[in-house]
C-alpha positions in Angstrom: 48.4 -62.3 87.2 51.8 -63.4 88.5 53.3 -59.8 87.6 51.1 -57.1 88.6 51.1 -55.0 91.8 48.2 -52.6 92.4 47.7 -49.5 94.6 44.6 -48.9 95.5 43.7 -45.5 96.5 46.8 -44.1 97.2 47.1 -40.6 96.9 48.4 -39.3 92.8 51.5 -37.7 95.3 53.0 -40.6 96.6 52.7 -42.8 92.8 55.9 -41.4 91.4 58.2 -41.9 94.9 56.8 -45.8 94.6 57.2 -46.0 91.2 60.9 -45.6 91.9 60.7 -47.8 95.1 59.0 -50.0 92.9 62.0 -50.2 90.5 65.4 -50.6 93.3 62.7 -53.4 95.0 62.1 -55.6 91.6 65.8 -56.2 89.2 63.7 -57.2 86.3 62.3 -53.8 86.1 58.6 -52.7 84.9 57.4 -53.9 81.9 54.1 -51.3 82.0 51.6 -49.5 83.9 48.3 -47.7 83.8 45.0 -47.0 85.7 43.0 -49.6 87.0 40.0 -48.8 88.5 40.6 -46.8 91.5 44.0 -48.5 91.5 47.7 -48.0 89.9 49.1 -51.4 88.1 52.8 -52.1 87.6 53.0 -55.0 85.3 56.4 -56.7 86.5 58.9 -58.2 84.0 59.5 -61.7 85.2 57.1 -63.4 87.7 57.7 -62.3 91.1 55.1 -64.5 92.5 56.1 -67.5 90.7 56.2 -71.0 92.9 59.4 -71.8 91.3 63.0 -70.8 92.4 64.7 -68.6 92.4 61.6 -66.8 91.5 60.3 -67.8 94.7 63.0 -66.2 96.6 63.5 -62.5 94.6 59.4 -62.3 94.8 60.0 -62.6 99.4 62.8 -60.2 98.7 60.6 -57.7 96.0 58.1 -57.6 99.4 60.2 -57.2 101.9 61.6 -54.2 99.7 58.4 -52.5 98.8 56.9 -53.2 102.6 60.5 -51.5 104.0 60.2 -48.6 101.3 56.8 -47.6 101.9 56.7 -47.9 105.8 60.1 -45.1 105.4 57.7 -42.6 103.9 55.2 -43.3 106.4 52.9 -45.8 105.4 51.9 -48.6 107.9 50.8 -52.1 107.1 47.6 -52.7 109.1 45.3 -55.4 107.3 46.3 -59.1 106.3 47.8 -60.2 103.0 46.0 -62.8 101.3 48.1 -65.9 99.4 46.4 -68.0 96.8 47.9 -70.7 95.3 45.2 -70.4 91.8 46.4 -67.5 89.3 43.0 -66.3 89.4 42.2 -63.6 91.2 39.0 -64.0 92.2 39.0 -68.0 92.5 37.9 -69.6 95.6 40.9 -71.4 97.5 42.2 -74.4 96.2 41.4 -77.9 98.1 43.9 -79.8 99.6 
């Protein structure tokens, strides 16, 4: 899962203005997306959250983008982010 941003919950009004955000914030483009759940997936092309450089480094940018973008339409970050260095998404975290 090193290509997928989800949405969950936002409102069906605000998907197409992200979807473009979404696009300027990641070069590579968008490779798909669909419904998920409750949720809206972009599947990335590339790896934005790939350990490796310069992967690395447009994946920070890619976030800082999308967190910029979406606070200038009026959305506010309030919760914490979780990293994980497994590419599961529901693994445990890994020991030292």
């Amino acid at each position: 899962m090193t290509d997928r941003v989800r949405l969950i919950q936002f409102p069906a009004a605000d998907i197409d203005r992200i979807s473009d955000l979404v696009r300027q914030a990641w070069p590579d483009g968008i490779q798909n997306t669909r419904v998920y759940n409750v949720a809206y997936e972009f599947k990335l092309k590339g790896m934005p959250w790939s350990h490796s450089l310069p992967g690395h480094m447009k994946g920070r940018n890619f976030v800082r983008k999308l967190l910029q973008g979406l606070y200038e339409m009026g959305w506010v970050h309030e919760s914490a982010v979780t990293f994980s260095s497994k590419s599961t998404e529901k693994g445990e975290p890994s020991p030292p």
